[in-house]
C-alpha positions in Angstrom: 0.0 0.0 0.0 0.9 3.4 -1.0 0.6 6.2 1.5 1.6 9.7 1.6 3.2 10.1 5.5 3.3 13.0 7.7 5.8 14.7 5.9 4.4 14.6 2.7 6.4 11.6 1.3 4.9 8.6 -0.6 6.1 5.5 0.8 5.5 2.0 0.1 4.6 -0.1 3.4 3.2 -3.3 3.7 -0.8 -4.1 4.0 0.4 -6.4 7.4 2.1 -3.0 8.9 -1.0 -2.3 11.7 0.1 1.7 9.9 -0.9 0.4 7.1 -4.8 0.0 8.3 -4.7 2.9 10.8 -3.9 5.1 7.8 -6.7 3.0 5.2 -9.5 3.9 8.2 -8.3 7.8 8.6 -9.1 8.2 5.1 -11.8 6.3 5.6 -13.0 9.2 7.6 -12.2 11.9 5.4 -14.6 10.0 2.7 -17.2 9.9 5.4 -16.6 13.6 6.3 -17.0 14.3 2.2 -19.7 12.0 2.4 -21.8 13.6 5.0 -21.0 17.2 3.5 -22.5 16.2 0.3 -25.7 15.5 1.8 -25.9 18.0 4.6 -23.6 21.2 3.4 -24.5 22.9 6.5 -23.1 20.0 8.7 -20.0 21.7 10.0 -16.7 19.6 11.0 -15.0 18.9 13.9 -12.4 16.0 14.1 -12.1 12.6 12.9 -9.4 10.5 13.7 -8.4 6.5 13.1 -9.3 4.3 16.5 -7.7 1.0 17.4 -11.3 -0.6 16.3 -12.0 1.8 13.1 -12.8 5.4 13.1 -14.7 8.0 13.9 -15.7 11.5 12.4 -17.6 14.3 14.8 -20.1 16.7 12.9 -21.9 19.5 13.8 -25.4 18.8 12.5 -28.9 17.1 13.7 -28.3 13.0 14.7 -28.4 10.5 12.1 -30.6 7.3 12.1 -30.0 4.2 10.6 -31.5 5.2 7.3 -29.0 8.5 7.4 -26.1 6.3 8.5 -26.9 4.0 4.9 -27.5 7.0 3.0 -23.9 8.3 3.8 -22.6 5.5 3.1 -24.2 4.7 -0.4 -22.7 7.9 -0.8 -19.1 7.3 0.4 -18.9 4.4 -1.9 -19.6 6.9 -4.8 -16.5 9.0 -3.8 -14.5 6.2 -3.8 -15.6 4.6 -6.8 -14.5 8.1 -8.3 -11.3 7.4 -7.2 -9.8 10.9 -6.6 -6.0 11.0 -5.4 -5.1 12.5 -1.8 -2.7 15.7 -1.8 -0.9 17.3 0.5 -0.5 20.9 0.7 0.1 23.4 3.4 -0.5 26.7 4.3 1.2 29.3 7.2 -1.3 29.5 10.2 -3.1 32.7 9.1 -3.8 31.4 5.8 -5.5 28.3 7.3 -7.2 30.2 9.6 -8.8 32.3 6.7 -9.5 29.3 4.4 -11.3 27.6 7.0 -13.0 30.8 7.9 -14.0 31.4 4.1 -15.2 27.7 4.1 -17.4 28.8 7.6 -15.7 26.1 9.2 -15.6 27.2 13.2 -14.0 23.7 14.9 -11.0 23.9 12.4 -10.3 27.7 12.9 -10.4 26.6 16.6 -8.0 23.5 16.5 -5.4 26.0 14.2 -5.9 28.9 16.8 -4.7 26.8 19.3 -1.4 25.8 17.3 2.1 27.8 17.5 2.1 31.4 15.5 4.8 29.6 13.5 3.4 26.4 12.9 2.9 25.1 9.1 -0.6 23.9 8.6 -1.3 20.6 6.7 -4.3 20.4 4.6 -5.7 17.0 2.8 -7.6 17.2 -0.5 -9.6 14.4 -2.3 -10.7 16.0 -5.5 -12.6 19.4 -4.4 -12.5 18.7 -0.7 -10.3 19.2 1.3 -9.8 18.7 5.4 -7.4 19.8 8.0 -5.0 16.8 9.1 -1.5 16.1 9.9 -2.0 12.6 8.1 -1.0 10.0 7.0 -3.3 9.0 4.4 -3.5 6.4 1.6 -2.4 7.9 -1.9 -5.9 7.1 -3.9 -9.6 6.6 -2.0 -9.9 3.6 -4.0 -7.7 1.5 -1.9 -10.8 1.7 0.8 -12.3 -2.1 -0.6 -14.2 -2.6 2.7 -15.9 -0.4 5.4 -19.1 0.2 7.6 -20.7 2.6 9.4 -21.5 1.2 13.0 -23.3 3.9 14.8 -24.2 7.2 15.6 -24.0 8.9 19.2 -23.6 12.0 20.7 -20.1 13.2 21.6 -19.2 17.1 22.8 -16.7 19.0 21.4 -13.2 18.3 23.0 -15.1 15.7 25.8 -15.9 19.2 27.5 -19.8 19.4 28.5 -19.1 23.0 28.6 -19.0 22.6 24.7 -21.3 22.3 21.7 -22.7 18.5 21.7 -21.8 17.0 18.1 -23.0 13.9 16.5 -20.7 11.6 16.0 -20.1 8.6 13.4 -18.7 5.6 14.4 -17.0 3.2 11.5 -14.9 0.6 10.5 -12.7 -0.7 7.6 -10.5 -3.8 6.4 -8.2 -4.1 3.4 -10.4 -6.7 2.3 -14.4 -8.1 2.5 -13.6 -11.4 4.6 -11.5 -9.4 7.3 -14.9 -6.9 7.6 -17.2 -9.6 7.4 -15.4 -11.3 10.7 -15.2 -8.2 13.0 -19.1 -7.3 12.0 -19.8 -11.1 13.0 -17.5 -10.5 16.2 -19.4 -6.7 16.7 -22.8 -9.0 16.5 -21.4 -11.6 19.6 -19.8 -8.5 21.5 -23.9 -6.6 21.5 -25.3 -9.8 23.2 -22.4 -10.0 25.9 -22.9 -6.0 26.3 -23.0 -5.4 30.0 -24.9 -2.4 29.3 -27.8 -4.2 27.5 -27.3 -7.6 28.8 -27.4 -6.6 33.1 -30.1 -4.4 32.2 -32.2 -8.0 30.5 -30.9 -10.0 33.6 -32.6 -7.8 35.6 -29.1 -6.8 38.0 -28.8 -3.3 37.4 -31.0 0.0 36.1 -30.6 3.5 35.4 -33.3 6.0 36.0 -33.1 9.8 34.7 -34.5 11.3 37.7 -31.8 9.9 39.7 -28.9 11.0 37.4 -26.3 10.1 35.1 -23.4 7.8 36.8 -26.0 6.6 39.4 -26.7 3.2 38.8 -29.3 1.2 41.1 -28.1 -2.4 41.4 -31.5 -4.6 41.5 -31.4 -7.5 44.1 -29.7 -9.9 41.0 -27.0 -7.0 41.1 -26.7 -6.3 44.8 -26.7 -10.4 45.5 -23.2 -10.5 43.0 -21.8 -7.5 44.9 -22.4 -8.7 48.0 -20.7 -12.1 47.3 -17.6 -10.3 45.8 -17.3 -8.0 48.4 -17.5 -11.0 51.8 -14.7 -12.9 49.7 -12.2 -9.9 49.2 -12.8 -8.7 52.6 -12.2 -12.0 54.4 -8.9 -12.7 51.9 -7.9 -9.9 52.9 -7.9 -10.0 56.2 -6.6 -13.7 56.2 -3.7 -11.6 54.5 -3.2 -9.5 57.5 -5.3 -6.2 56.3 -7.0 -4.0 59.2 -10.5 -2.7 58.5 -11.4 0.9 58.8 -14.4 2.8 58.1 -14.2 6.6 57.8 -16.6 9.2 56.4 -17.9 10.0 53.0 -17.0 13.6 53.0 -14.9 15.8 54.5 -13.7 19.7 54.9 -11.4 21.1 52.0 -9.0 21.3 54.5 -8.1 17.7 54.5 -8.0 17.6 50.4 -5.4 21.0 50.7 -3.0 18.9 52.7 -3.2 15.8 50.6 -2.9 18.6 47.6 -6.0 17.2 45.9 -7.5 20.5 46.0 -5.0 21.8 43.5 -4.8 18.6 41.6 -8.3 17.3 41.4 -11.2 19.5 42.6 -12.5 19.4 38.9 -13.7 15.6 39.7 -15.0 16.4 42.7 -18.4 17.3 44.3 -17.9 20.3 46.2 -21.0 21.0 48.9 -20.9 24.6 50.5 -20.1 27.9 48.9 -16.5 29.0 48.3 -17.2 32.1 48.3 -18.8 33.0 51.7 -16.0 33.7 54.3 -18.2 31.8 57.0 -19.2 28.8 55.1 -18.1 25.7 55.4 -17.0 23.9 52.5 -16.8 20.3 52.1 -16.1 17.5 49.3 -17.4 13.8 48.8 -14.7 11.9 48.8 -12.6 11.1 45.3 -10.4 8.4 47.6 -10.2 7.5 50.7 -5.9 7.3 51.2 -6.3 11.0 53.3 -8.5 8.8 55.9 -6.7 6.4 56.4 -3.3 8.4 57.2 -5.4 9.5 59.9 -5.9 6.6 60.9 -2.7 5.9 61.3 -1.4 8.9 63.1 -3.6 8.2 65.8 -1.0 6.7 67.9 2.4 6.4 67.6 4.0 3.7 65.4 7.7 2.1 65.6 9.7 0.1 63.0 8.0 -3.2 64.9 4.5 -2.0 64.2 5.2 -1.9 60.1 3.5 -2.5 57.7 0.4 -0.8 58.9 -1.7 -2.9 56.2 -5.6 -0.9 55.9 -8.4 -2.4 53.7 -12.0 -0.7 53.3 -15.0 -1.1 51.2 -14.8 2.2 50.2 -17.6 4.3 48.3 -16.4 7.2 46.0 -17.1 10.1 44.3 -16.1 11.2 41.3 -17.5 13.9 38.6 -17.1 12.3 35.5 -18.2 14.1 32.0 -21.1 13.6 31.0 -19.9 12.1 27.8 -17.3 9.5 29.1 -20.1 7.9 31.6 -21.5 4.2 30.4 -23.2 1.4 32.0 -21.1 0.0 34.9 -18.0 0.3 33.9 -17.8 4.2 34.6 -19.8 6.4 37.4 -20.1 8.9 39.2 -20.7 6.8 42.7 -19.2 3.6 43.1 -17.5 1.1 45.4 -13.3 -0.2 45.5 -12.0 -2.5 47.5 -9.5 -0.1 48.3 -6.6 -0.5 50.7 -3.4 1.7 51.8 0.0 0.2 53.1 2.7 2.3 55.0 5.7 0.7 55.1 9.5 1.1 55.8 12.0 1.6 53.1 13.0 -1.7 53.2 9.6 -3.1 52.7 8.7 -2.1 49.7 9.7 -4.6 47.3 7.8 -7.3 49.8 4.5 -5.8 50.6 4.3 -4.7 46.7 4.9 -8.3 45.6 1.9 -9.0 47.9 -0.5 -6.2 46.4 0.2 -7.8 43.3 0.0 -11.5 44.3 -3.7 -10.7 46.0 -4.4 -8.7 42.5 -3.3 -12.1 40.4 -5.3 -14.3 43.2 -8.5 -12.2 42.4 -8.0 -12.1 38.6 -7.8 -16.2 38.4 -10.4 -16.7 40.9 -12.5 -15.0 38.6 -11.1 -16.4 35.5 -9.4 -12.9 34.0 -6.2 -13.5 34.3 -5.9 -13.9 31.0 -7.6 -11.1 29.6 -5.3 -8.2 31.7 -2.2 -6.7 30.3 0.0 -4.4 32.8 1.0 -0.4 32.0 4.1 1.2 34.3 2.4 4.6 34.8 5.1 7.4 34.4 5.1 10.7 35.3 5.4 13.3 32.2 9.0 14.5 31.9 8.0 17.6 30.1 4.9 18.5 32.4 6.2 18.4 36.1 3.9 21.3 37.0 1.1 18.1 37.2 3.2 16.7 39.9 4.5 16.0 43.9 8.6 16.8 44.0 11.3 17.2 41.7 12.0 14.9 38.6 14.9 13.4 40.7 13.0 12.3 42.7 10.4 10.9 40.6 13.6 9.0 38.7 14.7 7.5 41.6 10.8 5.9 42.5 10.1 5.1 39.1 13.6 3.2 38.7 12.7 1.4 41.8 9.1 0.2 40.3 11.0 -1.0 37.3 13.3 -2.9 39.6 10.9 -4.3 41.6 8.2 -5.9 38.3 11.0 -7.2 36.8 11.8 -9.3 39.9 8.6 -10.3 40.0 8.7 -10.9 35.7 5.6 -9.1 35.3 5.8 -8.4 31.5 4.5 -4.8 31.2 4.9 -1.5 29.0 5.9 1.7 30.3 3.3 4.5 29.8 4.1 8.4 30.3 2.2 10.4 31.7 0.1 8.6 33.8 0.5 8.6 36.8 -0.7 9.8 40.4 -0.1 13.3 40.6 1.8 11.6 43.8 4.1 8.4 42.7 4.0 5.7 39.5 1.4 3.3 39.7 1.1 -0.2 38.3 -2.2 0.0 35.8 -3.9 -3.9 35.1 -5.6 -3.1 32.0 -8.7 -5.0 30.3 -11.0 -4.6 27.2 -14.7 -4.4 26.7 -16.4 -6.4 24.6 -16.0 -3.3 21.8 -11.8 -3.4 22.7 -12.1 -0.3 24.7 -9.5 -0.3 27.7 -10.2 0.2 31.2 -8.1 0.1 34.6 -9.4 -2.7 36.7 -6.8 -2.7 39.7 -4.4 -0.3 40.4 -1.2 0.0 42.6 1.2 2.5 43.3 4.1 4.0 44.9 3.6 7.0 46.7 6.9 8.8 47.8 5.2 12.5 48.8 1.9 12.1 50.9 3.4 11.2 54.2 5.6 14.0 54.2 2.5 16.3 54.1 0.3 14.5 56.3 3.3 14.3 59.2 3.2 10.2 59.2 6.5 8.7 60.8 7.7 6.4 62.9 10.6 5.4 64.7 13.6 3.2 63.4 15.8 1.2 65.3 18.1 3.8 65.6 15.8 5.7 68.1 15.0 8.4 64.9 11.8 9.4 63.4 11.5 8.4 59.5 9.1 9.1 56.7 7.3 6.0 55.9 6.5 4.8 51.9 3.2 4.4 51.0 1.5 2.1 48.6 -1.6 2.9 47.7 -3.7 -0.5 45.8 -7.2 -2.1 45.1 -7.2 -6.1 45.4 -10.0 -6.4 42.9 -10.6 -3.1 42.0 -14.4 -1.1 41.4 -17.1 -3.6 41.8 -19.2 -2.2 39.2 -16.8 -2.1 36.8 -16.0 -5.7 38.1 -19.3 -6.9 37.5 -19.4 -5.6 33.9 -16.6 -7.2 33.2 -18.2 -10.4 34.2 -21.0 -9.9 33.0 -19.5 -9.4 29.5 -16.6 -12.3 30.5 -19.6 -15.0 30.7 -22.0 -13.8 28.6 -24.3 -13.8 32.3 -23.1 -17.4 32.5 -22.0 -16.8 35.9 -19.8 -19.5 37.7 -22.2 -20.6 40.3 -20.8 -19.4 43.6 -21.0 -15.5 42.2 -24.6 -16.8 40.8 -27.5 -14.6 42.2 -29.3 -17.8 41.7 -27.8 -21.0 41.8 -30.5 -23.4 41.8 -34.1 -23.1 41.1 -36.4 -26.0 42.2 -39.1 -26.9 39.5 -42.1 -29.3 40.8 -44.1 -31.2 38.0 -47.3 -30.2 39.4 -48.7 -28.7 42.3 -49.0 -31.8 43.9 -45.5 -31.7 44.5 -44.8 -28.0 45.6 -44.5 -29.3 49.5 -41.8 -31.7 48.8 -40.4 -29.1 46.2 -40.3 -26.4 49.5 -38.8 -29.5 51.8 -35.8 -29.2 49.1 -35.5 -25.4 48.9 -35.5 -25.5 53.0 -32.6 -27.9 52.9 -31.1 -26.3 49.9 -31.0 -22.9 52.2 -30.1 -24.3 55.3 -26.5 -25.6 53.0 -26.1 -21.6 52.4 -27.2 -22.1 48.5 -29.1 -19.4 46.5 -32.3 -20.9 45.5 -36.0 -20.3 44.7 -39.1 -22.7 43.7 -40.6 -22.1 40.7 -44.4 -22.6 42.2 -46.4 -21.2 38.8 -49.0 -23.2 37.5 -47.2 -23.7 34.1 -46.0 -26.9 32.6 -42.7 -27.9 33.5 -41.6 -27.3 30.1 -42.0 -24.1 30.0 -41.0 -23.7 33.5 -37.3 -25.3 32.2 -37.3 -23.0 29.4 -38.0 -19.8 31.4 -34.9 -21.1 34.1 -32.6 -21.6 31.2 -33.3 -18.0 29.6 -32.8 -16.8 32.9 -29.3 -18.3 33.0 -30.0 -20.3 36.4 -26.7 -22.8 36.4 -28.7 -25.8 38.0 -32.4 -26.6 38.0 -33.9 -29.7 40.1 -36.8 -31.8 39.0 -38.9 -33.2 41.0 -42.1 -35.1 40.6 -43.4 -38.3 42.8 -40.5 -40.6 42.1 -38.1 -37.8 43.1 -40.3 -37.0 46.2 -40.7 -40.9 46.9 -37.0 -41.7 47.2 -35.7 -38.6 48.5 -34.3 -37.6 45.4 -34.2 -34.4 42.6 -33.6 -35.2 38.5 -30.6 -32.4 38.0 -30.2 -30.7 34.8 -27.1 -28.1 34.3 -26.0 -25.8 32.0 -22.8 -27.7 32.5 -23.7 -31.2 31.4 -27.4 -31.0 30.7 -29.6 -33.9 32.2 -27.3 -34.9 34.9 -30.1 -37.7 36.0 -31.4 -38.5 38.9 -29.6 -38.2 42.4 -30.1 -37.7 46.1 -30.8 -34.5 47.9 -27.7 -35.1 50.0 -25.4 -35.6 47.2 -26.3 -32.9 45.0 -25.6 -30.5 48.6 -22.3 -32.5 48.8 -21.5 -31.7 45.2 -22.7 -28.0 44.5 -21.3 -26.9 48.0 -18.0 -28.1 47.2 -18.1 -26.4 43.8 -19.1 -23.0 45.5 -16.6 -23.0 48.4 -13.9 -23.7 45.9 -15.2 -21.1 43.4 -14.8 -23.6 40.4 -15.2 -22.4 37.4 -16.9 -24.9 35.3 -16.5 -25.4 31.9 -20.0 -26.2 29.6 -19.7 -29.3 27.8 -23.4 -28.6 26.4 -26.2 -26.2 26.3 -29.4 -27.2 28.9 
């Protein structure tokens, strides 16, 4: 493939190079940009960049439906079928700025304002239009053979709510039909395993606009999984030697000045009081909880013997997310971490970070994801230490020592700048939604800087006071990200001890509800999740409806079963696992949910 790079050059690269299809879909979105013009010439144009899944082009105009979305792209298959080349010219800034103004074309006079007096501008012209872009692009529109448009959302103008609200197009493209054909197949799987659509079906979560953006309300299904989760990580973590604190969910600015959040973060928080009356008190729901628990620590004194301090919570947060950047579960503006601070000598760290992330692996397997994680070294940004605690020195020394320590542990990870704590490095464990997007799960880092400010110490062997180290860490991480990323994980094909449900009791008739009760009553006594399904339905339907409803075991039971003590099992494991008795399924199905297996299905119900 032929494309014309950055600095105007055409170079040959090959179609396996992953530029090669980043630059096919950012022209992609300059035919979709023609496209849309063609048929809306008031639509104005904002950005529209290549994305690890496809691309995307931001407009401002009305939304499109479906029916617009096929329109624009009959249309962008015209345009390409024309096959006009791609040039590259450019223009000082003050040209641009009037060419764009001539062309009444606000968002790109913006984006140029915003560049260096100096700066050469680089335009990108397919026939008679022509866009603002640094490039790359392909040489000739005729090398895009296969694309789609997915979507259509709302998106504002630089992620700002403060800004104009745009309408944004979401596609994708493949340098050939079978390669677009697989990823729309693989787009078709990831809508039913959608967290957002499929908790919402199982019934274990809900949004209501009364109640706000970012405020979920977990449904009994929902609050059943979180309270499982939560019981397990708190009691691993104290078997691990973790002390449990509980402290408030707001407090005075004060304690955010000292921990310098104030500076650093009061845009994401929720400030209640007014700022601006002398006499008023202002306060702030908490972002974290770390300030806490350093007073919780400083409320006696500590000596080398009594380190690590180890302090776990079940902490909920607050955090003022843009409107824009909110979705589903997986980000909120009120959830729940299992969230936990360690203050340790100088010599500990190495030890009690290999133990953050050997209680971060245990969680991740128990729960089956340890193989969809990768790990990101957050760095700080060399060129922006305004953003941070302390001098770069510093920060060199820390960060040399977090290297140090994850490759003893041969953690294979990649080093990102520019994201870390305003306070230390961090240790990001990364996932992807079902749509490739990447969230943090579980965090831990390295602070150097906090106890300093908050006047932590305690006193060495030598008889002198010393700063501790801090690490700051989640063992599992937000619980209602976590349970989106199950939900999408299993498809809602939970393993059965995280199961809201784990076995419903179907009697043939109502003749048999009493004996199907006697069951459910020795089911619940063995501390197993279950239910009777009572309805006067036919026990066909009745297995049908448990099935949908993604129950892992159903049990049978008719005369024979209630004769001899027994219940006819059917999983979503094995199917019709036949008849047994009601001790042995106990025995069985206990054992599987105080292990936490995770059981593979051999065949459908």
């Amino acid at each position: 493939m032929n494309i014309i790079t950055k600095e105007g050059e055409v170079k040959e690269i090959d179609n396996q190079d992953p530029l090669a299809l980043s630059t096919l879909r950012h022209t992609a979105s300059h035919v979709l940009a023609e496209a849309v013009q063609n048929l809306y010439p008031d639509a104005k144009l904002a950005i529209g960049p290549s994305i690890d899944t496809g691309f995307y082009y931001d407009f401002d105009c009305p939304p499109f439906s479906r029916e617009d979305l096929d329109a624009i792209e009959k249309e962008m298959k015209k345009i390409i079928k024309k096959g006009a080349r791609m040039e590259r010219s450019t223009m000082p800034r003050e040209e641009a700025i009037a060419f764009f103004k001539a062309k009444n074309e606000p968002y790109k006079v913006e984006l140029i304002q915003d560049l260096p007096e100096d700066a050469v501008i680089s335009l990108y012209s397919q026939g008679e239009f022509t866009d603002l872009c640094a490039g790359p692009h392909v040489t000739c529109v005729k090398a895009i053979k296969a694309f789609k448009l997915l979507s259509s959302s709302g998106a504002y103008w630089r992620g700002s709510e403060k800004n104009a609200m745009l309408t944004r197009v979401y596609g994708t493209a493949y340098m050939d039909k079978d390669s677009l054909n697989a990823h729309l197949e693989q787009l078709e799987e990831a809508k039913k395993r959608d967290h957002n659509k499929l908790g919402r079906e199982m019934g274990l979560f809900a949004t209501v606009d009364v109640i706000g953006q970012g405020l979920p309300l977990l449904m009994p299904k929902g609050a059943a999984m979180i309270q499982t989760l939560q019981r397990w990580i708190e009691d691993e973590e104290e078997r691990r030697g973790y002390m449990r604190t509980k402290t408030p969910l707001m407090a005075k600015k004060d304690l955010y000045i000292i921990s310098d959040h104030w500076d650093h973060y009061k845009e994401g928080m929720f400030i209640l009081g007014d700022e601006e009356k002398e006499d008023s008190e202002v306060f702030a729901l908490r972002p974290m909880t770390c300030p806490f628990q350093y007073y919780v620590y400083k409320q006696s004194p500590k000596s080398y013997r009594d380190l690590p301090c180890r302090y776990g919570e079940t902490s909920t947060l607050f955090r003022n997310e843009e409107s824009g950047e909110m979705h589903g579960l997986t980000r909120v503006r009120q959830f729940t971490i299992s969230e936990g601070h360690l203050v340790v000598r100088p010599d500990q760290i190495e030890e009690e970070f290999r133990g953050c992330v050997d209680l971060a692996k245990y969680c991740l397997e128990t729960l089956g994801l340890e193989e969809d994680v990768t790990y990101e070294l957050s760095l700080a940004d060399p060129d922006n230490m305004s953003k941070y605690m302390g001098t770069r020195e510093l920060w060199d020394q820390v960060e040399d020592r977090m290297r140090e320590i994850l490759n003893h542990i041969g953690i294979q990870y990649k080093e990102v700048t520019g994201e870390a704590a305003f306070y230390g490095p961090k240790l990001d464990i990364q996932a992807k939604n079902v749509y490739g997007k990447e969230d943090t799960m579980i965090t831990i880092q390295l602070d150097m800087f906090l106890a300093e400010r908050f006047d932590m110490s305690f006193t060495d062997k030598d008889g002198q006071k010393k700063r501790p180290y801090i690490i700051h860490r989640t063992s599992m991480g937000c619980y209602e990200r976590t349970l989106a990323w199950l939900i999408e994980k299993y498809a809602g094909l939970f393993p059965t001890w995280l199961c809201p449900e784990q076995v419903r009791v179907l009697p043939i008739s109502e003749k048999h509800i009493d004996y199907a009760d006697q069951v459910l009553a020795e089911l619940k006594h063995a501390g197993i999740k279950a239910t009777v399904d009572d309805r006067a339905e036919k026990i066909g339907y009745k297995i049908r409806q448990t099935r949908m409803e993604k129950v892992p075991y159903m049990l049978v039971v008719g005369a024979q079963e209630e004769e001899e003590h027994t219940v006819s099992v059917r999983s979503r494991y094995l199917g019709d696992e036949g008849q047994k008795p009601v001790a042995e399924f106990i025995e069985a199905i206990k054992k599987e949910i105080d292990t936490k297996e995770i059981r593979k299905i051999e065949q459908q119900q």
